[in-house]
C-alpha positions in Angstrom: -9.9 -69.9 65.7 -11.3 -70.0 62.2 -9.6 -67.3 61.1 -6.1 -68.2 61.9 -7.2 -72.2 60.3 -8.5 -70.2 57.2 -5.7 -68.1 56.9 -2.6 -68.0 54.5 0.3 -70.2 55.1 3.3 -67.9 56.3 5.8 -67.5 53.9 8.6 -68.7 55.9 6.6 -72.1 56.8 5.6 -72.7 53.4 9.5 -72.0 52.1 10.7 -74.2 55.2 8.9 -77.2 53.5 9.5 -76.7 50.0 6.5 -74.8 49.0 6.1 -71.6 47.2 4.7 -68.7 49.2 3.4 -65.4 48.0 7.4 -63.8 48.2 10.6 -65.3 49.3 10.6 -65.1 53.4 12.9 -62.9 54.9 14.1 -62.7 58.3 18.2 -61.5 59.9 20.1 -63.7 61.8 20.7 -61.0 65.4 17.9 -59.0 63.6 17.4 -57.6 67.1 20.6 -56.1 68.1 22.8 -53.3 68.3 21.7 -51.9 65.2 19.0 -50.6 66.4 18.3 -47.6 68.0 15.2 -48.7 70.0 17.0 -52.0 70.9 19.8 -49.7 72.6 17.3 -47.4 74.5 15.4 -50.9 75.7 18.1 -53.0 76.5 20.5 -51.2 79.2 24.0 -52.1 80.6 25.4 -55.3 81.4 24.8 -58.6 80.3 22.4 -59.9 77.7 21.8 -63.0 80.0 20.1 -59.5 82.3 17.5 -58.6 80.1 16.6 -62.5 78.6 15.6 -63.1 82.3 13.3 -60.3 81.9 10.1 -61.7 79.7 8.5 -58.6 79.0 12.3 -57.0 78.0 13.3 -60.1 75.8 9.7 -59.9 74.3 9.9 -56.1 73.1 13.3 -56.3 72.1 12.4 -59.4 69.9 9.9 -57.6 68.1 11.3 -54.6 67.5 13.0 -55.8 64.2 9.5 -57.4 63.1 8.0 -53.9 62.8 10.7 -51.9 61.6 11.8 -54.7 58.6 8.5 -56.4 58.1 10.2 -59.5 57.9 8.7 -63.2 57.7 9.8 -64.6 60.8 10.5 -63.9 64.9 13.8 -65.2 66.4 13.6 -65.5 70.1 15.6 -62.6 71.7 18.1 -65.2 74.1 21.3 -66.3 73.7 23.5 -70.2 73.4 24.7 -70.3 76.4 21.7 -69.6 78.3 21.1 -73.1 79.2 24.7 -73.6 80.4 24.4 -70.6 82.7 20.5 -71.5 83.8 22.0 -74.8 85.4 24.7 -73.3 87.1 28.0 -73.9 85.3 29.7 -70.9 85.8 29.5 -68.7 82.0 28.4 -65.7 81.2 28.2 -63.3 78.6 30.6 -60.1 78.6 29.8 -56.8 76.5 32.3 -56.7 73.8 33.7 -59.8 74.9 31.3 -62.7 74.3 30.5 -65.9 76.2 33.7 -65.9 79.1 33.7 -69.2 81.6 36.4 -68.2 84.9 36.6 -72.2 85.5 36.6 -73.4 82.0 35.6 -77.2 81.5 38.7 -79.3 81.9 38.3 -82.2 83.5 35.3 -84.6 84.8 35.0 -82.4 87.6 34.4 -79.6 85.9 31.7 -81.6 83.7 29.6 -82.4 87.4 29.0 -78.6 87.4 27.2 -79.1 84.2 23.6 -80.5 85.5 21.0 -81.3 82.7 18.7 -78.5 81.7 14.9 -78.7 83.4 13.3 -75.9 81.1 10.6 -74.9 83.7 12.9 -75.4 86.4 15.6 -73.2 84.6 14.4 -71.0 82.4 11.0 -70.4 83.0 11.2 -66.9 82.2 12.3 -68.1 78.0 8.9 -70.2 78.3 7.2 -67.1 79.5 8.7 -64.7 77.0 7.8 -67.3 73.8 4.0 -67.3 75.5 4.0 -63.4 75.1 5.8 -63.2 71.8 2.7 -66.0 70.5 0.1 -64.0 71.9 1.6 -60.8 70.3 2.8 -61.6 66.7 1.0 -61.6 63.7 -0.3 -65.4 62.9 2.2 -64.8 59.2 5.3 -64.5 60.8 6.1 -67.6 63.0 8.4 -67.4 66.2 11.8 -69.2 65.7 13.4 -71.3 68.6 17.4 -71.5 68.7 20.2 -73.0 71.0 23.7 -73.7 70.4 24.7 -76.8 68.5 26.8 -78.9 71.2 29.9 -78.4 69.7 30.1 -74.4 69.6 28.4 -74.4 73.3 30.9 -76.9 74.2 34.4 -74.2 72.8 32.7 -71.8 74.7 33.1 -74.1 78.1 35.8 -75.2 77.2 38.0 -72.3 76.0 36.6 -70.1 78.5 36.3 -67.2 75.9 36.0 -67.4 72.1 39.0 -68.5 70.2 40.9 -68.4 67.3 42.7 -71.8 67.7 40.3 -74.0 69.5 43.2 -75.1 71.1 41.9 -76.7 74.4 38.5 -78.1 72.7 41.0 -79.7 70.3 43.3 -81.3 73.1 40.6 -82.5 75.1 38.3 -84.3 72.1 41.9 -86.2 71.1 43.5 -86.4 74.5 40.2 -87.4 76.4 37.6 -88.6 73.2 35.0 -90.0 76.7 35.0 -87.1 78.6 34.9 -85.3 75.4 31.6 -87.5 74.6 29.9 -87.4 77.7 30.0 -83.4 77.2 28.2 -83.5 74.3 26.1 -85.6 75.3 24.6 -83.5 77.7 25.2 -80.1 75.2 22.8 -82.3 73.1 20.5 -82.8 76.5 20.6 -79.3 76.6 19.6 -78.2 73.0 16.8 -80.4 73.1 15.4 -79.6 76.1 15.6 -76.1 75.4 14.1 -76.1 71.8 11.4 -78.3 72.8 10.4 -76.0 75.5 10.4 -73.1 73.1 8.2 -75.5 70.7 5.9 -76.2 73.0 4.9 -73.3 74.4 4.6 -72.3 70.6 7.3 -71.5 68.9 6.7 -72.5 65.1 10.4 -73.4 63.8 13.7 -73.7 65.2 17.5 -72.7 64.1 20.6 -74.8 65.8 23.5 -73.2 65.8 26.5 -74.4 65.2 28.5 -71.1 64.7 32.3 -72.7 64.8 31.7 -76.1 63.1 34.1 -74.5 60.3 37.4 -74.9 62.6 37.1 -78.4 62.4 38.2 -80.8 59.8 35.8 -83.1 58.3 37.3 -86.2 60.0 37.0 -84.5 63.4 33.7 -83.1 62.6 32.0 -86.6 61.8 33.8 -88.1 64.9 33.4 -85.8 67.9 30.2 -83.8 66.6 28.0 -85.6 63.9 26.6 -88.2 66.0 25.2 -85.3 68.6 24.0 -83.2 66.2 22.3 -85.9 64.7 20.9 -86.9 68.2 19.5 -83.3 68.2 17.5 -83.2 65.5 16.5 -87.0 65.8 15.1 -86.4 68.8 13.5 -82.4 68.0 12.0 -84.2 64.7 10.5 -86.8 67.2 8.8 -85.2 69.4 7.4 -82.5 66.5 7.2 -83.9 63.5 7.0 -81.4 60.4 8.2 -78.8 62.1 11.0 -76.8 60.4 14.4 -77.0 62.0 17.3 -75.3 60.4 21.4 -76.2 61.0 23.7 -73.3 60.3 27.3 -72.6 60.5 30.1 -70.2 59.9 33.2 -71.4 57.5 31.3 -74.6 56.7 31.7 -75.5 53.1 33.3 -78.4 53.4 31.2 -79.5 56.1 27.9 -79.1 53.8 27.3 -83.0 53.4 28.4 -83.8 57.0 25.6 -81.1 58.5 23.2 -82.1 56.2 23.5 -85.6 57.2 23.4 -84.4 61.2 20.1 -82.1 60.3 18.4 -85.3 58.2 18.3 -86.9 61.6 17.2 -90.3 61.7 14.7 -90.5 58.7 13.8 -86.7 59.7 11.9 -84.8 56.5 14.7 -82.6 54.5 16.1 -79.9 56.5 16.8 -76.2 55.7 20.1 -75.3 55.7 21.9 -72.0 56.5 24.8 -71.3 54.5 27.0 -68.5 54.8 27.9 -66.2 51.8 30.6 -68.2 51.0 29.0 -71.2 49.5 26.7 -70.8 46.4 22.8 -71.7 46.7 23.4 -73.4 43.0 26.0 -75.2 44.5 24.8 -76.6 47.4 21.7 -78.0 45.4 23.8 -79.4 43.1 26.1 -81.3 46.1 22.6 -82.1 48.2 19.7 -82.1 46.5 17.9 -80.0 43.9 15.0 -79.9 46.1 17.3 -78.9 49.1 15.9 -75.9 51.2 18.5 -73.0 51.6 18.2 -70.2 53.7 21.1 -67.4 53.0 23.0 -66.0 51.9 24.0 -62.4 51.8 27.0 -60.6 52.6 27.0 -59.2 56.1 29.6 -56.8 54.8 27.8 -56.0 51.6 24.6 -54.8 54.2 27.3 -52.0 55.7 28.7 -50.5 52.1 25.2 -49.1 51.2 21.5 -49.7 50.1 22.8 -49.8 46.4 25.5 -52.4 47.2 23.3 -54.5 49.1 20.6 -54.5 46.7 23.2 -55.6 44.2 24.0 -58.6 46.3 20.5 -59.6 46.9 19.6 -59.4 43.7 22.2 -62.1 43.0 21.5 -64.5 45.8 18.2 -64.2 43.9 19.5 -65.0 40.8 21.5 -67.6 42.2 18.7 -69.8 44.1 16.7 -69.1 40.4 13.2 -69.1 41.8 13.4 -72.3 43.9 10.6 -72.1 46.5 12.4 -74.0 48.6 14.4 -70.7 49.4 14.4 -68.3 52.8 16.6 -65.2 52.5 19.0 -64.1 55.2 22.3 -63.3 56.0 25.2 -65.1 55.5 26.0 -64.0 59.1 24.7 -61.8 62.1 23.5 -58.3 61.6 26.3 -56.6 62.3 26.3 -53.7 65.1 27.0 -50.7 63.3 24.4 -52.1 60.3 22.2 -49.2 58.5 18.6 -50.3 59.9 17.4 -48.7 56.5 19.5 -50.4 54.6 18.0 -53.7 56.0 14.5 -52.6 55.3 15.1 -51.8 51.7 16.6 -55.4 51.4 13.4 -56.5 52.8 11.0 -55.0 50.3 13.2 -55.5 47.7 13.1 -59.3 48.2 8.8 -59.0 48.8 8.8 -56.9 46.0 11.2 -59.0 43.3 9.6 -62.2 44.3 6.3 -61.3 44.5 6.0 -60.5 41.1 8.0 -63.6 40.2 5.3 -65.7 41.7 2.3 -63.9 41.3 
């Protein structure tokens, strides 16, 4: 006990609240995935919602990428639409496919088949699997919780499949705005639940996703999916205050001030937010806050043309957040499958090593 009270604050907590650690935190958001070879020989056939219901699986497969990167921080090896599965809608996740529902949500009907998420009714075996991944991991690199934001769960059920258009989850928030509302509400229900379980069986930090926030306009977004978003974190922040919870989407620029406003909660401690590599760290301070805390933003794509283009990039996103503590390195996106694992670790100790001298 007195060592882990006496020892050094993690980097990725300390950057998380604004404070500067002894490098720049790294973690990779799907940092356990395809792209490694281990993760392929562990994981097996089928679907990932398989091997999540297998504690001791989902624990090894989420440290895997811990000690092959060395990076700051654990993300739970699960996936969004766990929950939604758990309780018995009717989803599930197909290889090369994604998350495919055969009765997609339509109608209020369809909604009843949604039933609110018990955690240790439902998904024990996540509760289990954060237990082992506590008792396993280094005290310096802190487990991260994650669900899906309510509105990208909520495409999923109600496309059926990932889309391009969003066409159905479009008609139904403008053609049905309550049935549209009471969904969320219970996506929200759901997230909660599910982080909160995570937390308290000791999970350190949590990332909501909202992966396909960008196909909406700003009107939409503040209408059908701010105030649930905002419920989430309100009620995350809550029930643990101070701990880190990050909101993060794809093709979100325009949405910056609108998710930073859902993240803030109500009267919740400044958030970190994930930005994808299309929107400058410089930028975003300047639109949100100098003292805003980023976490981003390289590339995917520079990660797969080479270690000597993808030190290149990080060196900019670097240079860009310009020694701001208040800064955790990822990703502007998911590891992607056919990812160089060695390329990822150089970008690793490139980060350590560049900001470690630039703090020491």
């Amino acid at each position: 006990m007195t060592a882990a009270i006496d020892a050094p604050e993690p980097p990725f907590i300390a950057a998380a609240h604004g404070r500067r650690g002894r490098h720049t935190p790294v973690w990779f958001m799907r940092q356990a995935g395809r792209s490694l070879p281990e993760y392929r020989a562990v994981r097996g056939e089928g679907s990932i919602l398989h091997a999540i219901r297998q504690p001791d699986v989902a624990t090894e497969l989420t440290l895997q990428p811990v000690r092959r990167y060395g990076v700051d921080a654990a993300v739970l090896y699960s996936d969004i639409v766990v929950p939604a599965h758990a309780v018995g809608f009717g989803i599930d996740v197909a290889p090369g496919t994604g998350p495919v529902a055969e009765r997609p949500l339509r109608n209020a009907d369809d909604l009843a088949r949604l039933a609110p998420l018990v955690p240790d009714e439902h998904t024990p075996y996540v509760q289990q699997t954060v237990r082992n991944l506590v008792a396993e991991l280094p005290h310096d690199v802190p487990l991260l919780a994650f669900a899906g934001a309510p509105f990208t769960v909520g495409s999923y059920l109600v496309e059926g499949r990932p889309s391009r258009t969003y066409q159905h989850t479009k008609r139904l928030m403008h053609t049905d705005p309550q049935l549209w509302h009471r969904m969320m509400e219970r996506l929200a229900q759901h997230a909660v639940a599910f982080i909160d379980a995570q937390l308290t069986n000791g999970a350190r930090a949590y990332q909501l996703f909202d992966s396909w926030a960008g196909s909406l306009s700003v009107a939409d977004y503040r209408t059908f999916v701010l105030p649930h978003s905002t419920d989430v974190f309100t009620q995350l922040g809550e029930r643990h205050p101070g701990v880190p919870g990050v909101h993060f989407g794809i093709g979100c620029d325009h949405l910056l001030e609108a998710m930073h406003e859902a993240a803030c909660g109500q009267g919740r401690a400044t958030p970190v937010i994930g930005l994808d590599w299309r929107t400058p760290i410089a930028d975003a301070r300047r639109r949100l806050g100098a003292d805003l805390v980023v976490q981003g933003n390289l590339d995917p794509a520079l990660v797969l043309a080479g270690t000597e283009v993808a030190l290149a990039g990080t060196e900019r996103v670097l240079a860009d957040n310009a020694g701001h503590p208040s800064h955790i390195f990822n990703l502007g996106h998911g590891v992607q499958p056919d990812t160089d694992c060695d390329v990822l670790h150089a970008v690793v100790d490139h980060v350590h090593r560049l900001t470690a001298a630039a703090t020491a």
